[in-house]
C-alpha positions in Angstrom: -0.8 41.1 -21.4 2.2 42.7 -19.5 -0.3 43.6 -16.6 -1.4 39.8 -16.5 1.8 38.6 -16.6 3.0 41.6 -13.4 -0.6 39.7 -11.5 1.5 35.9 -12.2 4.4 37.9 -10.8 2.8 38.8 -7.5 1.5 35.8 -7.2 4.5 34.1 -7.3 6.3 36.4 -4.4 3.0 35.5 -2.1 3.6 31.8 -2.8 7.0 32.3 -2.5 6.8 34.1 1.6 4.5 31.2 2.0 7.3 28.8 1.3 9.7 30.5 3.5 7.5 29.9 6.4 7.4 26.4 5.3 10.8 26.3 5.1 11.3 27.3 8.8 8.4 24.6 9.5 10.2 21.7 8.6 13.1 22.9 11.0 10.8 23.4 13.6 9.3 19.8 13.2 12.9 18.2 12.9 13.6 19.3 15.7 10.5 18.7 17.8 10.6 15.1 16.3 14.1 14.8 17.4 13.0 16.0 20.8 10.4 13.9 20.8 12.8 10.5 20.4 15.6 11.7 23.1 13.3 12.8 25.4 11.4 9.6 25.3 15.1 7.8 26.3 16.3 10.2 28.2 12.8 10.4 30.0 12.6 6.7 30.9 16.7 6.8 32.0 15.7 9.5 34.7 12.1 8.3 35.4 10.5 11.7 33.6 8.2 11.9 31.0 10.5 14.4 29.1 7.6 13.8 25.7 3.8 15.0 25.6 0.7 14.5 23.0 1.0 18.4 22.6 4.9 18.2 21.0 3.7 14.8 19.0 1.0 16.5 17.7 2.9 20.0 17.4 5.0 17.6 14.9 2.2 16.7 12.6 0.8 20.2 12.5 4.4 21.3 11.6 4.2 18.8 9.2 0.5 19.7 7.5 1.5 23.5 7.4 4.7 22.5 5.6 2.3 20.4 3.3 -0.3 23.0 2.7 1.9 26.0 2.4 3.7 24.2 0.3 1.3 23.3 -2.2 1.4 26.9 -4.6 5.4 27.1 -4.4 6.0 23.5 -5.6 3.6 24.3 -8.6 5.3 27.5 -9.0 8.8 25.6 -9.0 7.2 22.9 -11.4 7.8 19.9 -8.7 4.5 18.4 -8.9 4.2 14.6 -10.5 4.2 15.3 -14.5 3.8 12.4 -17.4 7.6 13.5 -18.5 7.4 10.3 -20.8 4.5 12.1 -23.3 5.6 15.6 -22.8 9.2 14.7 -23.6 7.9 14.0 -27.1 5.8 17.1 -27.7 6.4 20.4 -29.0 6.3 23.3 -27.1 3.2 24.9 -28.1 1.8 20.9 -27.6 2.9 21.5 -24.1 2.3 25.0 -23.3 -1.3 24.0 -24.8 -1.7 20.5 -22.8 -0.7 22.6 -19.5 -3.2 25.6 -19.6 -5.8 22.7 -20.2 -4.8 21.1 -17.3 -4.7 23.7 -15.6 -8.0 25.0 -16.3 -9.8 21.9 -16.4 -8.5 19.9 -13.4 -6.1 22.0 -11.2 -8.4 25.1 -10.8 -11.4 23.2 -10.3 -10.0 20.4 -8.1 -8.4 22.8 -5.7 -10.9 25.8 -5.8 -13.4 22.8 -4.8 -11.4 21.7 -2.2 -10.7 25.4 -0.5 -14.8 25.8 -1.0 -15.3 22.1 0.6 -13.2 22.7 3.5 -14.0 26.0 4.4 -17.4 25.3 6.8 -15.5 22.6 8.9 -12.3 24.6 9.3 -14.6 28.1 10.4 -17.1 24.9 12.5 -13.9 24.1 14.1 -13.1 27.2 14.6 -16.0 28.6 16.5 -16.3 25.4 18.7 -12.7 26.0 20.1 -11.9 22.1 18.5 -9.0 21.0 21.1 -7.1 17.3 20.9 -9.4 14.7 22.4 -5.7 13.7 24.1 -4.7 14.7 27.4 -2.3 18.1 26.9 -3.2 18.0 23.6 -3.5 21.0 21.2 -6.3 23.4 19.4 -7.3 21.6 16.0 -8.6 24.7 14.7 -5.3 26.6 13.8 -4.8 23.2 11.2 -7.7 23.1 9.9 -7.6 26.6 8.8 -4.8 25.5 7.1 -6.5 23.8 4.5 -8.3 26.3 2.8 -5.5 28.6 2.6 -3.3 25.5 1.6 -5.8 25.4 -1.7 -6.3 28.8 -1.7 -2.7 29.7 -2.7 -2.5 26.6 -5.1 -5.4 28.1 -7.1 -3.6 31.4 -6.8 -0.3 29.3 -8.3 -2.6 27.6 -11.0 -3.9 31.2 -12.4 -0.8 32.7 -12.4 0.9 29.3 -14.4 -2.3 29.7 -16.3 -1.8 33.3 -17.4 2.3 32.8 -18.4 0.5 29.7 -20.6 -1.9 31.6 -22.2 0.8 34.9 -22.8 3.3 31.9 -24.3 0.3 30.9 -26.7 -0.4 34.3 -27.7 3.4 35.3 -28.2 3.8 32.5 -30.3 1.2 33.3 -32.4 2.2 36.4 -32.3 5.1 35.9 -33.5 4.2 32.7 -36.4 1.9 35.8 -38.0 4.5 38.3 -38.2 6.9 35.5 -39.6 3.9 34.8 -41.9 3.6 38.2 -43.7 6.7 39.3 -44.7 7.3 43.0 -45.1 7.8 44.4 -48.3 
C-alpha cells in the first residue's frame, strides 16, 4: 500500500507545479486586464488605441489556464463544492466510503470522458494553425490544448484521492480486526 500511497504523493507535487503556474497566471491576467482598462482611457485621452483583441483575449486565455490547471490542485486541496450538510453527519468510514465512490463513479469517468472528448478538436485545432477570427487576434490552439491536460491532471488528482480513500478503508479495517482479536 505504501507504494500506492508514494504514486498519490507524486501526483500531488505534479498537481501542485501545475498550480504554481496558475498562480503566476492570475498575476499575469490582472495585470493585462488592468492594462486593458487604463489603456483604453488613457488611449482615447491621447487619441491612441493603447488596447488590442490580442491582450483582451491574452486575458481570457490567462484566465482558462488558471481554470484548467487549476482543476487537480483544488481537488487535491479539497475546494471543490461538497454536500457539507450530509457529510457533517456521517462517520468517517461513511465518508471515506461515500468519497472513493464518488470518486470512482462520477469524477474519474466525467473527467477521463472529458480529456478523451476534447482531445480530437484540440490536436484538429492544432494542426489547422486555429488563429482569432479578430483582427490581431491570437492562436486558439495553445487553449485548447489546455483542456485535455486541464482533465488530464484532475483524473490524475481523482486516483491519487482515490488511492489515500481506499488505504484509509483498508487501515481501518485493519486496525477494527486487530482490535477484534485480542492477544492472549
Amino acid at each position: 500500500m505504501n507504494k500506492w500511497l508514494a504514486l498519490a504523493n507524486s501526483i500531488d507535487k505534479v498537481n501542485k507545479a501545475f498550480a504554481i503556474i496558475a498562480r503566476w497566471a492570475i498575476l499575469l491576467m490582472l495585470g493585462t486586464g488592468l492594462w486593458n482598462v487604463v489603456g483604453r482611457y488613457i488611449g482615447v485621452a491621447i487619441g491612441r488605441n493603447l488596447s488590442s483583441n490580442g491582450l483582451i483575449e491574452g486575458q481570457w486565455f490567462l484566465f482558462d489556464l488558471v481554470f484548467l490547471l487549476g482543476l487537480g490542485w483544488t481537488l487535491q486541496r479539497q475546494d471543490h463544492v461538497r454536500v457539507d450538510v450530509l457529510q457533517s453527519r456521517w462517520k468517517l468510514k461513511k465518508k471515506v466510503r461515500i468519497e472513493l465512490l464518488g470518486t470512482v463513479a462520477l469524477l474519474l469517468p466525467f473527467a477521463i470522458g472529458v480529456m478523451a472528448l476534447s482531445i480530437p478538436p484540440a490536436i484538429q485545432s492544432w494542426n489547422i494553425g486555429e488563429a482569432s477570427p479578430d483582427p490581431n487576434g491570437l492562436p486558439r490552439y495553445w487553449v485548447k490544448m489546455l483542456i485535455p491536460i486541464g482533465f488530464f491532471l484532475l483524473s490524475l488528482q481523482g486516483i491519487a484521492e482515490g488511492l489515500r480513500n481506499w488505504a484509509q478503508l483498508k487501515e481501518k479495517s485493519t486496525i477494527n480486526r486487530k482490535s477484534s482479536h485480542p492477544t492472549t
